[in-house]
N, C-alpha and C positions, 0 to 999 in steps of 0.2 A: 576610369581605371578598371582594367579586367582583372579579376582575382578568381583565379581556376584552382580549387583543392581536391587533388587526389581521393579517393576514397578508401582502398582497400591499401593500409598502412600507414594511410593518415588520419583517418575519419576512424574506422573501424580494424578492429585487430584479426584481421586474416589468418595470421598465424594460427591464433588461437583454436580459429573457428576448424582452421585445416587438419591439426591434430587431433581436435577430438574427435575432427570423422575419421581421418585415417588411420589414426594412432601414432604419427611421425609427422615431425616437421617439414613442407615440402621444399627446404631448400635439399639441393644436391637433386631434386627428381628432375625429371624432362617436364617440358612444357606440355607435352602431349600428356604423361601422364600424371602431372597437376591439374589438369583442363577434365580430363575421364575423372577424377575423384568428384569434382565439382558438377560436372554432369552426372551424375550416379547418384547425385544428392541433393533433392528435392528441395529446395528454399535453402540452399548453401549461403548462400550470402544476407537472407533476412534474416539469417540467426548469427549474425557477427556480434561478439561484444562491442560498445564503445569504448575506446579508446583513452585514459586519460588526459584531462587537458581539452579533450577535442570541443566538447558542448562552452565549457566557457569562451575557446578562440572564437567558435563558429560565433554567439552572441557579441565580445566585442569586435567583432568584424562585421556585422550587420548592417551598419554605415556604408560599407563599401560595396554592397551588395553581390557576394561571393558565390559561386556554383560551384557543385560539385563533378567535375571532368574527371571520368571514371571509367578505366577499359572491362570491356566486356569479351568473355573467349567467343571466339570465331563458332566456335562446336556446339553451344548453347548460348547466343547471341539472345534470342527474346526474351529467354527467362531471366538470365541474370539480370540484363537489363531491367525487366522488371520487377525481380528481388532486390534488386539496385534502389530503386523508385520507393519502393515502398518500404525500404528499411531506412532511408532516410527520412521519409517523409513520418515514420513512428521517431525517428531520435531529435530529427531538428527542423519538424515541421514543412512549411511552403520551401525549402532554401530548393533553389535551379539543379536540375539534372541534367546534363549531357554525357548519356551512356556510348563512348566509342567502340565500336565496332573492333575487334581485336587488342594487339596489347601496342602497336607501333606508328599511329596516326595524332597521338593527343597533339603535335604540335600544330596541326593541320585545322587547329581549331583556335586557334592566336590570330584576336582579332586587330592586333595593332601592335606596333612596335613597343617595346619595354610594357608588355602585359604579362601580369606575377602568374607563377604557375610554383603550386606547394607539393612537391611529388616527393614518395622514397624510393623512386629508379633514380640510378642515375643518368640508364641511358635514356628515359624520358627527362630528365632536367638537362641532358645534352642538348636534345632534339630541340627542344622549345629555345633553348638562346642559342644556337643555329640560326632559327627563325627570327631572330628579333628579341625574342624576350628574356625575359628575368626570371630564373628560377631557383628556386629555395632546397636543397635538398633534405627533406624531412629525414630527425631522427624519433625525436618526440617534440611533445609543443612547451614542454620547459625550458629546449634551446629553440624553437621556429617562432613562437610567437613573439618576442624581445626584438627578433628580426625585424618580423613584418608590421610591431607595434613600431619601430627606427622610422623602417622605409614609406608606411603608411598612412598612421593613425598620427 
């Protein structure tokens, strides 16, 4: 079984982190200029809060041994990625990284038919059952994990 979790709004509170750099929540802004804040700001994403809920899903899911499939901007591809990498690796240890390339490819990473994908896009949870699989769309993990404890555990 493939179990792919999101990072940035499922793992980690984005929101959060976007605000206090910019001072405003980046809904309503452009993608280009959400991507410039986050390039402008050196370890943007190794300084995400965790999320509630999220450390205890990630441990009882450990059985199923989950990664975290998690888009990186086009504009500063290496770094997030590696801010990626190493923010998880402080919150939840060895768990799998696969940093994608831009925000519109994750489903291109579904290695079999009916493989879970825990996202809060929606039009990534389109993409991925498009292709085959099963997608959860995250609100928090007080209503996802009951889900995925159903269909999983």
């Amino acid at each position: 079984m493939q179990l792919s979790l999101d990072m940035d709004g499922v793992l980690a509170d984005f929101d959060a982190r976007f605000e206090q750099v910019a001072g405003r929540s980046p809904h309503g802004m452009t993608s280009k200029q959400v991507c410039k804040v986050i390039a402008d700001t050196p370890g943007f994403f190794r300084q995400m809060p965790v999320l509630p809920g999220a450390k205890d899903a990630v441990r009882a899911l450990a059985p199923l041994n989950p990664v975290v499939l998690t888009s990186c901007p086009a504009s500063c591809y290496a770094a997030a990625a590696a801010d990626k990498q190493a923010w998880v690796r402080e919150h939840f240890g060895e768990l799998p990284v696969l940093p994608v390339y831009g925000a519109k490819h994750k489903h291109l990473y579904l290695q079999h038919p009916g493989a879970v994908l825990v996202d809060d896009w929606g039009s990534n949870c389109d993409d991925w059952e498009a292709a085959g699989g099963i997608a959860i769309k995250h609100t928090d993990w007080a209503t996802t994990f009951p889900i995925l404890q159903d269909m999983l555990l």
